[in-house]
C-alpha positions in Angstrom: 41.0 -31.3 84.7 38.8 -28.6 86.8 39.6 -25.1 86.7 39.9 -23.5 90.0 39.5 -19.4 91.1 41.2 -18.4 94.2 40.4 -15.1 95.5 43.5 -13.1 96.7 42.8 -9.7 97.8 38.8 -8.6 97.8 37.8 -9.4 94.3 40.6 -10.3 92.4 41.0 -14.1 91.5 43.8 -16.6 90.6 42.9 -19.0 88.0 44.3 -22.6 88.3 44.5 -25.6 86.7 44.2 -28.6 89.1 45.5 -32.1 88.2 45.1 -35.3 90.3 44.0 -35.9 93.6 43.2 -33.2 96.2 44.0 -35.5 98.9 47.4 -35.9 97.6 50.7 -33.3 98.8 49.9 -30.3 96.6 52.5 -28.6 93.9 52.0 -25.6 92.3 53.7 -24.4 89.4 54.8 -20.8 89.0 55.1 -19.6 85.4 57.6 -16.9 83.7 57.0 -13.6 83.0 54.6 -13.3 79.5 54.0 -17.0 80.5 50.4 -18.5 81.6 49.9 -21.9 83.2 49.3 -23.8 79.9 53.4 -23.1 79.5 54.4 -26.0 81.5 53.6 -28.7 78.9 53.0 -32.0 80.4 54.4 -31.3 83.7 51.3 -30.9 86.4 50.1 -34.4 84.2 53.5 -36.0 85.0 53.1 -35.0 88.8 49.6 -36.0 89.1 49.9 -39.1 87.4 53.5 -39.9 89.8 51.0 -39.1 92.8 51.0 -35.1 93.5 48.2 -33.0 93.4 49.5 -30.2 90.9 48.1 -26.8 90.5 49.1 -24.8 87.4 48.4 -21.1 88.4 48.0 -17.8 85.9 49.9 -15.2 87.8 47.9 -11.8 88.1 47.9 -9.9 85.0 48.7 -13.1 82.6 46.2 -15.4 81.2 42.8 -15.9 82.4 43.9 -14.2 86.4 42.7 -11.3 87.3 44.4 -7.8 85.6 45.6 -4.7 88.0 44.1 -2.0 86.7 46.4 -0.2 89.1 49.1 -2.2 87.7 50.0 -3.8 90.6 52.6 -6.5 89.5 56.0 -6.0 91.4 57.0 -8.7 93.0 55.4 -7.6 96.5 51.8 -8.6 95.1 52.9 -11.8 93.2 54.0 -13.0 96.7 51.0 -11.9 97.9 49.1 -13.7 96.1 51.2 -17.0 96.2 50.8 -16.9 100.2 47.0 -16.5 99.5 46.5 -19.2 97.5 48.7 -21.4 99.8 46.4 -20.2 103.0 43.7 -21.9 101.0 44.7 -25.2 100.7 44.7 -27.8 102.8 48.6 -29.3 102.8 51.7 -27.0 102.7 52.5 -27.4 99.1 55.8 -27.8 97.1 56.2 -24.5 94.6 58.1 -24.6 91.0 59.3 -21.5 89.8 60.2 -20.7 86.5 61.8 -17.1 86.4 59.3 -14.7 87.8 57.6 -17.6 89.0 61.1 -18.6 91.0 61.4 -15.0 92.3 57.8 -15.1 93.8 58.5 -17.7 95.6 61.8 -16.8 97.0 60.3 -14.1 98.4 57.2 -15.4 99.6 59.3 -18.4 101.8 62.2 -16.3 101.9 60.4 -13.2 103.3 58.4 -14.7 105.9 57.8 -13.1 109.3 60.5 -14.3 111.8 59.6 -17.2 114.0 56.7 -18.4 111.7 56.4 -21.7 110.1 57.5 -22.3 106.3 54.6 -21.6 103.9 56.3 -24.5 101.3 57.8 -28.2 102.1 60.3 -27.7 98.8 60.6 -24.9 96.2 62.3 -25.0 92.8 64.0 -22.6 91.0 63.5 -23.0 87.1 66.7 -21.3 85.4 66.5 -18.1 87.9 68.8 -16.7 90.5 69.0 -13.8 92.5 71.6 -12.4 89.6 70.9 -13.1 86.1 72.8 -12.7 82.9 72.1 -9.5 81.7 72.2 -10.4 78.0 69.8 -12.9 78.6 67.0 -10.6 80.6 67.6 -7.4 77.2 66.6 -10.5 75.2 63.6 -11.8 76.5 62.6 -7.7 76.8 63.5 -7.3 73.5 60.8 -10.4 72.3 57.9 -9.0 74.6 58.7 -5.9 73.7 58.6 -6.8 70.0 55.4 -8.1 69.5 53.0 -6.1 71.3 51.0 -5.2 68.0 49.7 -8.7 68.0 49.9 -11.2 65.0 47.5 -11.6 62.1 47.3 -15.3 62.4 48.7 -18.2 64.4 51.8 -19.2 61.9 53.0 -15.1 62.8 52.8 -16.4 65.5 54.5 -19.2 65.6 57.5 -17.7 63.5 58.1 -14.9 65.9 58.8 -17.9 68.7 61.0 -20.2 66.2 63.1 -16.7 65.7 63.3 -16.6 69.9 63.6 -19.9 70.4 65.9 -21.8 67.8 67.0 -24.2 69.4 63.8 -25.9 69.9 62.3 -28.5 67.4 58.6 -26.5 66.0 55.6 -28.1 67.1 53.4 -29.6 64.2 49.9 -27.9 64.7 49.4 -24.4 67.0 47.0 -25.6 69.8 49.7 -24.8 72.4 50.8 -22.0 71.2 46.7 -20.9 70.5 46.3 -21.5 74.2 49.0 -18.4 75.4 47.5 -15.8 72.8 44.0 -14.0 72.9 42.0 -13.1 69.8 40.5 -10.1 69.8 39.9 -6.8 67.5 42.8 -4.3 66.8 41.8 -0.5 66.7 40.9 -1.0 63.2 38.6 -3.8 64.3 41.0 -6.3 62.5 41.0 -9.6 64.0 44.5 -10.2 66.1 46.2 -12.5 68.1 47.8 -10.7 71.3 49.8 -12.4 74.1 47.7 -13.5 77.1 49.2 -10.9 79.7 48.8 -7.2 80.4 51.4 -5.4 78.3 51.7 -2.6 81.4 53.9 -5.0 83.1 56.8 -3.9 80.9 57.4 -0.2 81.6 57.1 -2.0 85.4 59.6 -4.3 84.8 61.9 -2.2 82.9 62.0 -0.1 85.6 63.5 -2.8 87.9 66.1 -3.6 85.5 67.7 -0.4 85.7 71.7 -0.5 87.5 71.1 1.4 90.4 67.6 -1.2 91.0 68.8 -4.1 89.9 71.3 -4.0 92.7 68.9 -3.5 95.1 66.8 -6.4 93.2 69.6 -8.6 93.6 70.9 -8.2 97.5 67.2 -8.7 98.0 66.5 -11.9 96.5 70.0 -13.0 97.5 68.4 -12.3 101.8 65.7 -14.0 100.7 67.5 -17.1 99.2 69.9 -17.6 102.4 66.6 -17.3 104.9 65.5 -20.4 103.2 65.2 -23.5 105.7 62.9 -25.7 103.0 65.1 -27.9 100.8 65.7 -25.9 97.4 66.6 -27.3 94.1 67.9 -25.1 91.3 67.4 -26.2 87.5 69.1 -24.8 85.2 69.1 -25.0 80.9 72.2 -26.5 79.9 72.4 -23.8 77.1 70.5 -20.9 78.5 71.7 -17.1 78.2 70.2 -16.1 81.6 71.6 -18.1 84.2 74.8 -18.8 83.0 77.1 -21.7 85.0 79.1 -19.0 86.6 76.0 -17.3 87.5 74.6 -20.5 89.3 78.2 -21.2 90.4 77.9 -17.8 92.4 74.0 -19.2 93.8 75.7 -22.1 94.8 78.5 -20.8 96.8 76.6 -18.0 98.6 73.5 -20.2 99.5 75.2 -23.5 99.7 72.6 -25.4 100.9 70.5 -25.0 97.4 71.0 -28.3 95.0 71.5 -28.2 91.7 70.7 -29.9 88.5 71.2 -29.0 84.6 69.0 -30.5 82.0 70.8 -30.1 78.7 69.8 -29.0 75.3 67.8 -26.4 77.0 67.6 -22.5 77.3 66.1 -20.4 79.8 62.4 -21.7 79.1 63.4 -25.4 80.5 60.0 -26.9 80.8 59.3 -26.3 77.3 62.5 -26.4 76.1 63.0 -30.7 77.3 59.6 -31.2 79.5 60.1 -34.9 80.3 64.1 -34.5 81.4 62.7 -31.4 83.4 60.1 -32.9 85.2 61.7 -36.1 85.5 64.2 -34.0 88.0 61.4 -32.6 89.5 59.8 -35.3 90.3 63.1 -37.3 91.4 64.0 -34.3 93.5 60.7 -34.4 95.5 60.5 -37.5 96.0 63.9 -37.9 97.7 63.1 -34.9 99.9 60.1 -36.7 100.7 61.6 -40.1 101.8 63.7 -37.6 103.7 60.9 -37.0 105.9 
């Protein structure tokens, strides 16, 4: 599994994780916000090994990408960064958002120039849509937001995600889990575990969630959602608390060209939540656009 480094903008870089053959129609996967691209489990494995070429990416500011020291992270510079990575491979790939990472790419297709081909053959949306539960989004703030002194040791660690995440059976040993955190030393020079993304994207993100922006957030990924032309498959978690059935009911009805799919048993992180139902959709899904050809 090689790790790749796509430069974006003059000196900043993407990291990737690349599985199967180059030769073969690309996919990229798009994490969540406070994600990084070791979240998806055994999905780019699944695709590779079912004949895609999948790419895993660290969106800027998480994992082992590039950080903004301007704090560039709205959604403007995720997209650019998307359509940057695209420009540098050789087939028009298929992207796989998960939350932030379905945003980026409804705005990357969505907001295309007029009268310019489609960037993407397929995109889907992992349990996002252009309105989301509120509930849902002051929950997943209120976890980031929680842990930002780091933990002393991976079981912390591990506890404060069983507390998030109850639904989901508790991994037997850490090495996932290890993967998302960085150690390094507190400012008592006390070993820590910290999660893998730039904590500045918060205040950024907060600031997007107010009424009077999210509004404007909304009617803009709404535009970009109905300037689709690519076929578009929406996933949603059976049980999750940020896109609710009468929230996708709403997707469905004002962008009725978007398919849909629920995979049950799981919350807003779907990959994680029931990986092999998950990518078993994706897969299916790609494929029949595919034959479709």
């Amino acid at each position: 599994m090689p790790t790749l480094r796509f430069e974006t903008e003059s000196g900043y870089f993407i990291t990737a994780d690349a599985y199967g053959d180059p030769a073969h129609l690309p996919v990229l996967l798009l994490h969540g916000g406070g994600q990084t691209r070791h979240s998806w489990g055994d999905t780019a494995r699944l695709l590779a090994d079912a004949g895609w070429y999948a790419l895993a990416l660290d969106a800027r500011g998480h994992g082992d990408s590039d950080w903004s020291p301007e704090h560039h992270y709205d959604l403007d510079y995720l997209a650019s960064d998307l359509r940057a990575v695209i420009a540098q491979l050789n087939q028009k790939p298929a992207l796989v958002g998960a939350s932030m990472g379905g945003m980026t790419a409804l705005i990357a297709e969505g907001e295309r120039p007029a009268h310019t081909d489609s960037i993407c053959t397929a995109i889907v949306l992992v349990d996002i849509a252009p309105r989301a539960e509120q509930k849902g989004i002051e929950r997943i703030f209120a976890f980031m937001s929680g842990n930002q002194g780091g933990f002393a040791s991976l079981d912390e660690a591990a506890e404060a995600v069983a507390a998030y995440l109850p639904h989901r059976p508790r991994p037997s040993d850490h090495s996932r889990l290890e993967k998302n955190l960085r150690l390094r030393n507190d400012p008592n020079g006390q070993p820590r575990y910290y999660w893998h993304w730039d904590p500045a994207m918060l205040a950024l993100w907060r600031q997007t969630t107010t009424p009077d922006r999210q509004i404007h957030h909304e009617e803009r990924l709404y535009r970009a959602a109905r300037a689709l032309t690519v076929p578009t498959l929406i996933v949603r978690g059976g049980i999750s608390d940020v896109v609710s059935e009468k929230v996708m009911a709403e997707f469905l009805d004002a962008v009725p060209h978007v398919q849909s799919v629920s995979v049950a048993e799981a919350g807003h992180m779907v990959a994680g939540d029931s990986n092999h139902a998950f990518t078993r959709a994706v897969i299916d899904f790609l494929r029949r656009e595919q034959a479709n050809k």
